[in-house]
N, C-alpha and C positions, 0 to 999 in steps of 0.2 A: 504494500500500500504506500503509494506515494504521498507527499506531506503536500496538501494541498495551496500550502500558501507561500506566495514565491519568500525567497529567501532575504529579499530585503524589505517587507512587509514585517508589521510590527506584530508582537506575540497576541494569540487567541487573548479573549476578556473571560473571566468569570461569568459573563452574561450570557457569553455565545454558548461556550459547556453547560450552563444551566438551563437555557432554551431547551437541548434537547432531552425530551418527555423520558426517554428508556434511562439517561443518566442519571436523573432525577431521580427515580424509581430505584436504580443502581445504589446512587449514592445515600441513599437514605437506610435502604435495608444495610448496607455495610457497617453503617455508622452506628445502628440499633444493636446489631450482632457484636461490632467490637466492644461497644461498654456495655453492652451484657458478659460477654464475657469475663472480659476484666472485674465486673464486678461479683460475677463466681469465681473468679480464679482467689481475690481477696475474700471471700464468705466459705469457701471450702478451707483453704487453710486454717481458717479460726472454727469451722466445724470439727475436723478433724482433729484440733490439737484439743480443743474439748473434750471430745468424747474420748484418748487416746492419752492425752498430757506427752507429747511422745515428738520432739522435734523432729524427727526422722520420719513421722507419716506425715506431717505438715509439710516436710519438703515434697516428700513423693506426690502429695496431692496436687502440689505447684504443678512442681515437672512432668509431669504425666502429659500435659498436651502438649510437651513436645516428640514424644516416643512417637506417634503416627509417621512423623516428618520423616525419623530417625531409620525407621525400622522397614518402612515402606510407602514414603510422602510419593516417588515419582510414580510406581506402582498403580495407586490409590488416585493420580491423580490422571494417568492416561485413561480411565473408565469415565472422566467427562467429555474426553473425545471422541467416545464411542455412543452419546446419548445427545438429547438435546439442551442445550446450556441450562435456559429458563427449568427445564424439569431435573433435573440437576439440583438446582442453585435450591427449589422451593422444595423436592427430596430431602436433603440435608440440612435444612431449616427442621422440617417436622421432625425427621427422626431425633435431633439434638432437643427439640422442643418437650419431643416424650420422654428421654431421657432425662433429659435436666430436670422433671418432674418427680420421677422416680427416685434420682438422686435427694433430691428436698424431702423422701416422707419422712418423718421424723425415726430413731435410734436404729438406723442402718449401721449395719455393722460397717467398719473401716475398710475393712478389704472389698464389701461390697462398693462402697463409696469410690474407689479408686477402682475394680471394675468399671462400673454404671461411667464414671469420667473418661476411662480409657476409650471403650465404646463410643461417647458423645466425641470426643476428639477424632477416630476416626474419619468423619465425614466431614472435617477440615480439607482436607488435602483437595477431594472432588469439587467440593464447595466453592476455595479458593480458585484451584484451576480455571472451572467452568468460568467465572466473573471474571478473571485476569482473559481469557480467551473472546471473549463477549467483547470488553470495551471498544478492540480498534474495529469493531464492529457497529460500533454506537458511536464514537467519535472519532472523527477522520484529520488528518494534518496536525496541524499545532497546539488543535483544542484535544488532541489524545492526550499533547505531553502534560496541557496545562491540567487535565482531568488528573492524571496521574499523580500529578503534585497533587492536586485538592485529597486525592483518597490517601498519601502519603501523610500528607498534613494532617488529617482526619483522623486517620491510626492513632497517630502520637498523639493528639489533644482526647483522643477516646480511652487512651492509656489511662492521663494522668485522673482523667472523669473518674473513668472506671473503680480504680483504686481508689479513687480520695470517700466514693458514696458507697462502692463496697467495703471500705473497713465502717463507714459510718453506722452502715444497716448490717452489718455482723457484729457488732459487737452489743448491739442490741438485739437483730433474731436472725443470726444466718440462714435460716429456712427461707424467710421474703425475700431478702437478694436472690438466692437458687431460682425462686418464683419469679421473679422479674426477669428474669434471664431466659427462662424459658418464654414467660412473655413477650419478649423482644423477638424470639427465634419465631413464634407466632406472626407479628407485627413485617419482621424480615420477609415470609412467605409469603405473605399476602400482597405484599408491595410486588415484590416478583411476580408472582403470576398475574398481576391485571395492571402491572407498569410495562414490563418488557415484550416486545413481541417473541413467537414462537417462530425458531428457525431449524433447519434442518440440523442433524449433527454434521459434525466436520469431515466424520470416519463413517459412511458409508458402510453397509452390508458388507461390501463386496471385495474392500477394502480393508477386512481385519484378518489378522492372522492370528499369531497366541499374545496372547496378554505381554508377556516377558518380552515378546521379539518385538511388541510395539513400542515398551520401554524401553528397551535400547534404544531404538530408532529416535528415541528423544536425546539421552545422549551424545549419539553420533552427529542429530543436527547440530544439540547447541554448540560439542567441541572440536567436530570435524570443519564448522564452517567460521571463516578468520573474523569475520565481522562479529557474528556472537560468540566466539571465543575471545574476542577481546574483550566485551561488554562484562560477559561471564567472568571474568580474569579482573576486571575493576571494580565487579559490585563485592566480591569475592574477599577482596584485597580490601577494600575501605570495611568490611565488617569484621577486620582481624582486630583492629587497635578503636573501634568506635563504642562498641559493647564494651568495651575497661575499665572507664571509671562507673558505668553503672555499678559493672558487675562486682566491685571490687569495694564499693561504696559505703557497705555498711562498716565495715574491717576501717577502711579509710577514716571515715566520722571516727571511729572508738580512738584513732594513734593521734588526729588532728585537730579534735573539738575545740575550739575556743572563739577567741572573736567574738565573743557576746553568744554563741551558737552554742547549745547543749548537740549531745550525741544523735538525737532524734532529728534533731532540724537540721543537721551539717549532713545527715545521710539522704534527709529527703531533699535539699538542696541540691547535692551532688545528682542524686538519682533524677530528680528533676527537669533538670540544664540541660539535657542531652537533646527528648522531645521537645521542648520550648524553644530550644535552638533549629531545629529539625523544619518546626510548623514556620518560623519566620521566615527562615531559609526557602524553604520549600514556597510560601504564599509570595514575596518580594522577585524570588528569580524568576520564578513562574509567571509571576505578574510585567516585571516592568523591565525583566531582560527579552531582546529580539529572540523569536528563534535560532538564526544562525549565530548570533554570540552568544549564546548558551553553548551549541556545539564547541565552540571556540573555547568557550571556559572550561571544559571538564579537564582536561588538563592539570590547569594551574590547580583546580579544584581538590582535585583527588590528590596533589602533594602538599595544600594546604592542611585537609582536615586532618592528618597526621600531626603534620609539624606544630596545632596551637597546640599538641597534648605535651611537646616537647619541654616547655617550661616544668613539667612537671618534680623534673629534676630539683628544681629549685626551693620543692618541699614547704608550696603556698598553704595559706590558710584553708578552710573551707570554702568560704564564698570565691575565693580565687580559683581557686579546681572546680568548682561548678560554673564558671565565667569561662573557664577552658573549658568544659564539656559541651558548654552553649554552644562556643566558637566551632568547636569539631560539629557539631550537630548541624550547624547554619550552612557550615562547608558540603558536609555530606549530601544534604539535601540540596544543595546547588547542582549536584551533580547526580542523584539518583534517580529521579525522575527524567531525566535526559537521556540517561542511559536503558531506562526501563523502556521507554517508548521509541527509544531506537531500536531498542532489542525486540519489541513486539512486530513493530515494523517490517523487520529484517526476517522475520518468520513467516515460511510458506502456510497457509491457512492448511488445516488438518496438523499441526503440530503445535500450535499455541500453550494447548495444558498440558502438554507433556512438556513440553519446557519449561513453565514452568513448577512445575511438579520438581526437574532438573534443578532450578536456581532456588524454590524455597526452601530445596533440603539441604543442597551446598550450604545455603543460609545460616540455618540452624546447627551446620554440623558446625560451621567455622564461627558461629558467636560460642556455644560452648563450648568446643576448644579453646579459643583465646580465653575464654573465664578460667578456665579449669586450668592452663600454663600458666599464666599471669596470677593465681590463685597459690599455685603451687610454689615459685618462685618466690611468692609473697612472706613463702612461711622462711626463707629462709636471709634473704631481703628486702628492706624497706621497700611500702611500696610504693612514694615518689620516685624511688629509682628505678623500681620495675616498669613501672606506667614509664617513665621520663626514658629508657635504653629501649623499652617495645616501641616508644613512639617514633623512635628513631628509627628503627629500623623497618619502621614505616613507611617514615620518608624515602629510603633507599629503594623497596619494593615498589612504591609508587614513582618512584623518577622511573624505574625499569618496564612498569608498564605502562606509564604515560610515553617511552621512547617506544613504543611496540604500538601505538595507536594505528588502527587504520587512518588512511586520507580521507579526504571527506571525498573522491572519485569514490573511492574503493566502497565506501558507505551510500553513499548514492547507487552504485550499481546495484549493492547486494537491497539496498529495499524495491530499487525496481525489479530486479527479478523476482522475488517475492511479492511480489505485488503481480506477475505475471503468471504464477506458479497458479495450477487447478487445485493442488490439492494433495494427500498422500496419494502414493501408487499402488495399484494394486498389487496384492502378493503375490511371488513369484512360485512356482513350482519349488519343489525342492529337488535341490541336486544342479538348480539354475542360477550360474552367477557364484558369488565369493560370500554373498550375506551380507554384506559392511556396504560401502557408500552407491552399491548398484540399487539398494532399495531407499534410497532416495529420488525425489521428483531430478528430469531430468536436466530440468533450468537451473536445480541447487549443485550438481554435480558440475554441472561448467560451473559455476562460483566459487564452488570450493577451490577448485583448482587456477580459477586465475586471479582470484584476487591476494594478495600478498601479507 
């Protein structure tokens, strides 16, 4: 899909993305589901340490939605390619709806409780896919990127909702948060199915093979082809050292409180700064940078939001490392949403959710690793110096993949052939061909190979 508005035209408005009916529908159910979410994910963990007293099921109740991502996000997320988006999207609303139900009746045992949440997680992965697949379908050009920014910026300010009214209403009756959550999943469905229209699936009858071979084939598009292997390789790379001070946050607050700042406020500070930074970022570049100098910035972008973390060496206060977390967040999102809607762009239609199914799980693998090295490190190292040497070597990794960038030729080609592409191909016999890049569309196989 080619970006409809010429390149020295100024960026899409909030008005234009808002006109159309299906994003509106889009954006509303997203934004219902995320602070539902969030506000069970804060109302289960004070459920469970209740009934449990037992820090170790309160964390498993956190983490648990991310196991799906983990264990089988791309999997999980090629089955929206084989269905239609909209019944998709309003499927896994209900089901989480009935679940998160189940999960509220009141003295569920704990292991049940982290069953019933594993289950509702599940149908994340399809969920997501199906919508991330949907938008450059709903919004075309400049108003994809600036959509993209809105649902970015949306994430993060649904974050901080989320948690600030889920610990409110759990610590008075964590059962009505659980109940609102599922209401939202309710409210989510119904917007989808009488906001979005109904469209064919992507994947075709005739066009599936086995489940597994069609996950590859995600794979293989996003790292066999240079243009979204670059993308893949930046979003990849900025989520090694951006998750750090969150993750690292509460430890942080305990070694540095002061400044007027008890231990509580210095961690929700830190923890903070990150989305707050993210949503300004994301609404300002989105808004009042041109298209093509957006393209132009990611760049500088992607060695900037390392390097504000680099101060950290210098072992500031509180409010100063949450003023760096901002900085890194406003950077990131300069650049994420560019890169996201390049990335969509540059995908042949029939592969959308299985990519990204590919990028949400890279996602989640590479923020929990950096928590859990930078975590580890910590125990044995200050961690202004840990944060202050990872952030560095930040920088390094982003000069090396800002030097690897495609040209914007070379980017230009690859969305125009995807934007010429039918669709996946049909399966071949077996015993026909090598398996690897012949079961690719055949306009993405000359790209692969010419663009550099």
């Amino acid at each position: 899909m080619s970006d409809e508005r010429p390149s020295q035209e100024g960026p899409a408005t909030f008005r234009e993305v808002f006109a159309q009916r299906e994003y509106r529908a889009v954006f509303a159910a997203s934004a219902l589901s995320w602070i539902g979410d969030f506000i069970a994910k804060a109302a289960v963990t004070v459920l469970v340490y209740r009934e449990t007293e037992s820090v170790a099921y309160s964390a498993a109740a956190f983490a648990v939605s991310f196991l799906p991502w983990l264990i089988g996000g791309p999997l999980l997320a090629t089955l929206a390619e084989r269905h239609r988006y909209r019944s998709v999207m309003v499927a896994c609303d209900l089901i989480r709806m009935a679940l998160m139900v189940l999960v509220a009746i009141p003295w569920n045992p704990p292991w049940l409780i982290l069953c019933l949440l594993f289950a509702t997680t599940l149908a994340n992965p399809p969920s997501q896919a199906a919508r991330s697949a949907l938008m450059p379908l709903i919004l075309t050009g400049d108003r994809l990127v600036v959509g993209l920014s809105l649902n970015s910026s949306t994430g993060q300010a649904a974050q901080v909702t989320g948690y600030l009214i889920g610990a409110a209403i759990a610590a008075i009756n964590p059962t009505a948060a659980l109940l609102i959550n599922a209401g939202t999943f309710a409210l989510s469905a119904a917007l989808v199915r009488f906001g979005v229209r109904d469209r064919a699936p992507a994947m075709s009858a005739e066009h599936r093979s086995h489940l597994l071979r069609e996950t590859a084939e995600g794979f293989r598009i996003v790292f066999g082809t240079p243009v979204l292997r670059a993308v893949a390789l930046l979003v990849f790379s900025s989520m090694l050292f951006s998750i750090v001070p969150e993750g690292l946050a509460a430890a942080w607050a305990r070694e540095g409180a002061g400044g007027g700042l008890d231990t509580g406020a210095s961690q929700a500070a830190i923890m903070a700064a990150n989305p707050i930074g993210f949503i300004l970022g994301g609404l300002l570049v989105g808004r009042a940078v041109a298209p093509a100098r957006r393209l132009v910035l990611i760049r500088p972008l992607a060695v900037l939001a390392p390097l504000t973390l680099v101060p950290a060496l210098l072992d500031p206060p509180p409010l100063a490392v949450a003023l760096l977390a901002a900085l890194c967040g406003f950077a990131v999102a300069g650049l994420l949403p560019v890169a996201n809607g390049l990335f969509v762009r540059a995908l042949p239609n029939g592969y959308r959710a299985r990519a990204f199914g590919v990028m949400a799980t890279g996602v989640q693998v590479i923020q929990g690793a950096a928590v859990l090295i930078t975590g580890l490190l910590a125990e044995r190292f200050s961690i202004p110096l840990v944060v202050g040497v990872w952030s560095a070597a930040g920088v390094l990794l982003m000069l090396l993949t800002a030097a690897r960038w495609p040209s914007r030729a070379a980017i230009d080609a690859a969305v125009e052939a995807a934007g010429n592409d039918s669709g996946p191909p049909r399966p071949r016999p077996a015993g026909e061909g090598d398996g690897q890049l012949d079961n690719l569309p055949g306009e993405h196989r000359r790209r692969s190979q010419s663009v550099g």
